[in-house]
C-alpha positions in Angstrom: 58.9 32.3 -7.1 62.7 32.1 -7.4 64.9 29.1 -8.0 67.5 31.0 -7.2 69.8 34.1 -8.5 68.6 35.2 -11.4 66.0 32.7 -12.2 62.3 32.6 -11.7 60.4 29.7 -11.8 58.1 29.6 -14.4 54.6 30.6 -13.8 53.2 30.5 -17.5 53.5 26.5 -18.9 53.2 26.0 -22.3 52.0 22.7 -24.0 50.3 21.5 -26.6 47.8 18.4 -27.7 48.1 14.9 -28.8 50.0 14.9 -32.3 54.0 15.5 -32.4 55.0 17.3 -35.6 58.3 18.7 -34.5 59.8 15.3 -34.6 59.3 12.0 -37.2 57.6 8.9 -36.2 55.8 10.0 -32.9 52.4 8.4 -33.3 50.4 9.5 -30.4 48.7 6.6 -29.9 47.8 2.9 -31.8 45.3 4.3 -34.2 45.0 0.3 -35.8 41.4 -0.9 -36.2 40.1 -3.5 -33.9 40.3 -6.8 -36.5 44.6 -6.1 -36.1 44.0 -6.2 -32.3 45.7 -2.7 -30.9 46.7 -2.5 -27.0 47.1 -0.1 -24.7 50.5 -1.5 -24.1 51.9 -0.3 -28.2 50.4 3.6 -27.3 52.4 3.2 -24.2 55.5 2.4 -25.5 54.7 5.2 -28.3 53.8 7.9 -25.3 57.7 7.1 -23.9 59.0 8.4 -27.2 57.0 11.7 -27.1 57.8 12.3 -23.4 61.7 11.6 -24.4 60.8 14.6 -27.3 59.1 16.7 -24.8 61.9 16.5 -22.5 64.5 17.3 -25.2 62.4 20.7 -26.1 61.7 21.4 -22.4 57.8 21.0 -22.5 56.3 20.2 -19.4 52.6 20.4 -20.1 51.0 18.2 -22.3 47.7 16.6 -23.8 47.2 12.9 -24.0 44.7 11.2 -26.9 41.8 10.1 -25.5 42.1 7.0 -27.8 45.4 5.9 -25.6 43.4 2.8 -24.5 41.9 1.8 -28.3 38.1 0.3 -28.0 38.3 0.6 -23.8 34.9 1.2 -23.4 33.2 -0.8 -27.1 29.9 -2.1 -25.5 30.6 -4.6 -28.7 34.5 -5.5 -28.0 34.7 -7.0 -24.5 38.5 -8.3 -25.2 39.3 -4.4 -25.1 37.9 -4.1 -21.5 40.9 -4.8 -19.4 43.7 -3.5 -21.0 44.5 -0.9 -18.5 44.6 -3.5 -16.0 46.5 -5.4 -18.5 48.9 -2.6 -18.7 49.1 -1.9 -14.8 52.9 -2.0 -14.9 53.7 0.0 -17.6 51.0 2.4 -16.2 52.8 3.3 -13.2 56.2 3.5 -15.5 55.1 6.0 -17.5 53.6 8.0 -14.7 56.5 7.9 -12.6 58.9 9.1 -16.1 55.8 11.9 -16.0 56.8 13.2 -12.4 60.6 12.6 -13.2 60.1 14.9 -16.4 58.0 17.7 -14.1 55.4 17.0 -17.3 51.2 17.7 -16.2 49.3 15.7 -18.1 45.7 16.1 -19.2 43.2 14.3 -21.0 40.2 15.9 -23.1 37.4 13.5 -24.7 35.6 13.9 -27.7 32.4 15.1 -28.5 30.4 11.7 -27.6 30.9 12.8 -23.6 27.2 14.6 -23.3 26.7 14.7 -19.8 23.7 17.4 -20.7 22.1 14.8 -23.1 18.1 14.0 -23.1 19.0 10.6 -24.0 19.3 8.8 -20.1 21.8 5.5 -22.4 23.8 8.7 -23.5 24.7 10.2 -20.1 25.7 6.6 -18.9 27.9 6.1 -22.0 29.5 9.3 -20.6 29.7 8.7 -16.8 31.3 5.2 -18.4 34.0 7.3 -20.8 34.9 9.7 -18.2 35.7 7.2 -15.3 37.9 4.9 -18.1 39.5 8.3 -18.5 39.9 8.6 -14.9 40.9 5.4 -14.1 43.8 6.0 -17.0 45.0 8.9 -14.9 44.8 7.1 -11.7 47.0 4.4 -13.1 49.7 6.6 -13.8 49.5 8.1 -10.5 48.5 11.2 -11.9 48.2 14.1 -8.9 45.0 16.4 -8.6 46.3 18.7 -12.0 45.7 15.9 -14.0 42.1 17.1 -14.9 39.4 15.6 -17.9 38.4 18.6 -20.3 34.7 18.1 -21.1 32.0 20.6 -22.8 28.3 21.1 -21.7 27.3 19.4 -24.8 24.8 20.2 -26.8 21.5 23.1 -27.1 19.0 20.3 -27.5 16.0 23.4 -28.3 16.3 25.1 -24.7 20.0 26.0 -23.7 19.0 26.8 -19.8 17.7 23.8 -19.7 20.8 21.9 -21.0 22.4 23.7 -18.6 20.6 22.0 -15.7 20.7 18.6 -17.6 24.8 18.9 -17.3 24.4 19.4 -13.2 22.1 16.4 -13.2 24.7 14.5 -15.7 28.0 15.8 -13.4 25.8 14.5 -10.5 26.2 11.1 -11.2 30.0 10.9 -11.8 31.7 8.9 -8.6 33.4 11.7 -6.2 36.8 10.1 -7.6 36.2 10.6 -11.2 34.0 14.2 -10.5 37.5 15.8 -8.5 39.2 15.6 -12.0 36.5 16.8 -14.3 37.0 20.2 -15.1 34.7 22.0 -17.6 35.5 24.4 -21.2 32.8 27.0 -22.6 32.6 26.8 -26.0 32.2 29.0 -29.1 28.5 28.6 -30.3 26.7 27.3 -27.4 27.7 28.0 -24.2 29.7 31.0 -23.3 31.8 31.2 -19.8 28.8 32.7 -18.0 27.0 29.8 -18.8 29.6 27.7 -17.4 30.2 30.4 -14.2 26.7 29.7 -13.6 27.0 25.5 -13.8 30.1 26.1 -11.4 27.9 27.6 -8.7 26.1 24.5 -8.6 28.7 21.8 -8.7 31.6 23.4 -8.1 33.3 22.6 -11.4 36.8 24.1 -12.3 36.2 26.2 -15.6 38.5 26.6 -18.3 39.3 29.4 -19.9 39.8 29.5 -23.9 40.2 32.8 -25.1 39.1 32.2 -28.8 35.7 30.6 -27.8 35.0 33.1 -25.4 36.2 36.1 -28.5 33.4 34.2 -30.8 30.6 33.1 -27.9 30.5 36.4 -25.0 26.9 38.3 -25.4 27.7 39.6 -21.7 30.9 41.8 -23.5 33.0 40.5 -20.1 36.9 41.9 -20.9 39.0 39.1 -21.7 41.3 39.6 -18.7 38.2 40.2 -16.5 37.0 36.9 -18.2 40.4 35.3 -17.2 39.9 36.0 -13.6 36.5 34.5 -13.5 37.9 31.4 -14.4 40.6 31.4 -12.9 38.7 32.0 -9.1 37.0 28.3 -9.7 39.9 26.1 -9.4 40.5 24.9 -5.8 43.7 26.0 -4.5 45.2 22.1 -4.6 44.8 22.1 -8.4 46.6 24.6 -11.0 44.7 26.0 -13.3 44.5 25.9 -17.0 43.4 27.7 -19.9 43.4 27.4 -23.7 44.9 30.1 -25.8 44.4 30.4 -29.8 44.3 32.2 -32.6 41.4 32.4 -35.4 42.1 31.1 -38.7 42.5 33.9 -41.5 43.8 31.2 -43.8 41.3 30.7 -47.5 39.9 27.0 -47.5 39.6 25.3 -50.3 36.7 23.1 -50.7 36.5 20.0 -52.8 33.5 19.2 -54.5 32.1 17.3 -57.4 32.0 20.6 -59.7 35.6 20.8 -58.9 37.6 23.2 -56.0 35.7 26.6 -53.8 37.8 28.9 -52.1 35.9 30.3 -49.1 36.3 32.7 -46.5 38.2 31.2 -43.3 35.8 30.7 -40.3 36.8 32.9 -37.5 36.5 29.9 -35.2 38.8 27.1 -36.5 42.5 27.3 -35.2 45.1 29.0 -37.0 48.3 27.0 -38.0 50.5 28.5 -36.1 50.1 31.8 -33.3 49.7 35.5 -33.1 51.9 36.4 -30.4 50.8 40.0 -29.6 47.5 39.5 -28.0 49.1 36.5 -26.3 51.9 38.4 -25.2 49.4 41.0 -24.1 47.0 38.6 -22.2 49.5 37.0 -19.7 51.7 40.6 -19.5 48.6 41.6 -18.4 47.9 38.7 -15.9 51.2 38.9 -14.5 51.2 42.6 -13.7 47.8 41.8 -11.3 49.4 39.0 -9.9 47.1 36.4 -11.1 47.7 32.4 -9.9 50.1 30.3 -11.9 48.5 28.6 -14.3 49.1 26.6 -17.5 48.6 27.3 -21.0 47.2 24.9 -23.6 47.8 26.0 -26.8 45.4 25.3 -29.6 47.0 25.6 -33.1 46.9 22.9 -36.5 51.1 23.6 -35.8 51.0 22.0 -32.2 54.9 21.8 -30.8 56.4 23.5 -33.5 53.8 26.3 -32.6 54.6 26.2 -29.5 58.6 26.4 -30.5 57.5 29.5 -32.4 55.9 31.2 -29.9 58.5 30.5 -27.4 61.0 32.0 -29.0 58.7 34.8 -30.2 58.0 35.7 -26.7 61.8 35.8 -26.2 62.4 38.2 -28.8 59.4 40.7 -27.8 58.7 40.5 -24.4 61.7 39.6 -22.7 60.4 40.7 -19.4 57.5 38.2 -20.4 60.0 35.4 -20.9 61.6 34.5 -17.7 58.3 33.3 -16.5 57.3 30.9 -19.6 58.0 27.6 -19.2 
């Protein structure tokens, strides 16, 4: 779609999670611990200095910590209950400078969200986690695109039956909170068929990432044809996204008490920064078949200044690419 002569909108978004390394002194949130009292209100006022750095680089896509709101949800630290009502005002500030900036924002929880878990107190804990996370949202004003990343969680012994105890789990998320959950396969457990097959049932969105599904994909589905899969699972009000990376090829070193190992890198940890080939041939590809907008976390130890790199990589080597990356 055009904006006008010349210049197509941009139909590829780029962004990046959480930490700021293109720039000094962007925390991403107030990591203090809970004796030196942090607030929602001090990651807030940090969050207005990254958006002012995404705006400067032209970044409209981007990641929020989950840890925005420190201790929201500490069964043990009731003082830390309220702060987003606490923070109401500044809330709806930072949401409104969100829309001004054109900037998506997205949150993805850690690990301890197992909606697939055996253990009935750990489901709650996450039904718990993932409405704070969309109540977060909702006080920014956040539209339908600002989704909640979770995994199926874990094997537990019997993976088709972890996949059932994830529906069971999704089922008891309130309608509000369920609209914004979307759900990522991973690379060791459950591959995109596995969550194709949790879709049918609940009518999840399912993200995309191309490294896990390089690493996890005993069905041998093309990536491009995996693409579309996912792709076809998000509801025509809400644009898609997906998560792009690239392996690690990097040695580790090891520290142990006998002294320092090097080791060969494991294929599915993220690289520093991106290969842009298979990127470049990945969305060429989507492009040319017309796929649906969609937008593009990128996954790399590098974060913005990856994202710089590629950028300007895709400029230089597919400058028919370029016009649509945003």
């Amino acid at each position: 779609m055009s904006n006008g002569p010349g210049h197509i909108r941009p139909s590829l978004r780029l962004g990046f999670g959480v930490k700021v390394l293109g720039a000094p002194g962007l925390p991403s949130h107030d990591s203090r611990r809970w004796q030196n009292q942090p607030h929602l209100s001090v990651s807030l006022a940090y969050l207005r200095d990254i958006f002012l750095y995404l705006s400067s680089r032209s970044i409209h896509f981007y990641r929020l910590s989950g840890q925005l709101a420190p201790y929201l949800t500490h069964p043990g630290l009731p003082a830390f209950h309220r702060q987003l009502e606490e923070c109401a005002t500044e809330l709806a500030a930072m949401g409104d400078l969100a829309r001004q900036q054109r900037l998506r924002l997205t949150l993805h929880p850690g690990f301890y969200v197992q909606l697939n878990s055996p253990e009935p107190l750990l489901v709650a804990r996450s039904v718990q986690e993932l409405t704070a996370a969309a109540a977060l949202l909702d006080g920014m004003g956040a539209g339908p695109d600002g989704v909640i990343v979770i995994h199926v969680g874990g094997v537990h012994g019997n993976p088709e039956a972890g996949r059932g105890r994830f529906v069971s789990g999704w089922q008891q998320l309130p309608d509000w909170v369920a609209q914004r959950v979307v759900l990522e396969h991973d690379d060791r457990r459950y591959s995109l068929s596995d969550a194709l097959w949790i879709h049918r049932r609940t009518g999840i969105p399912v993200v995309f990432d191309s490294l896990h599904h390089r690493c996890l994909n005993p069905e041998q589905i093309p990536p491009l044809d995996a693409l579309r899969l996912a792709l076809s699972t998000w509801p025509p009000a809400i644009r898609p996204k997906i998560h792009i990376s690239s392996p690690r090829t990097e040695i580790r070193y090891l520290r142990r008490p006998d002294g320092v190992r090097m080791q060969a890198p494991l294929l599915n940890q993220h690289s520093d920064f991106l290969d842009p080939f298979p990127i470049i041939d990945l969305l060429s590809s989507a492009l040319s078949l017309s796929l649906r907008p969609f937008d593009i976390l990128l996954e790399a130890k590098a974060k913005d200044v990856a994202l710089l790199r590629l950028r300007s990589q895709i400029e230089r080597y597919a400058p028919s690419l370029y016009p649509h990356i945003g």
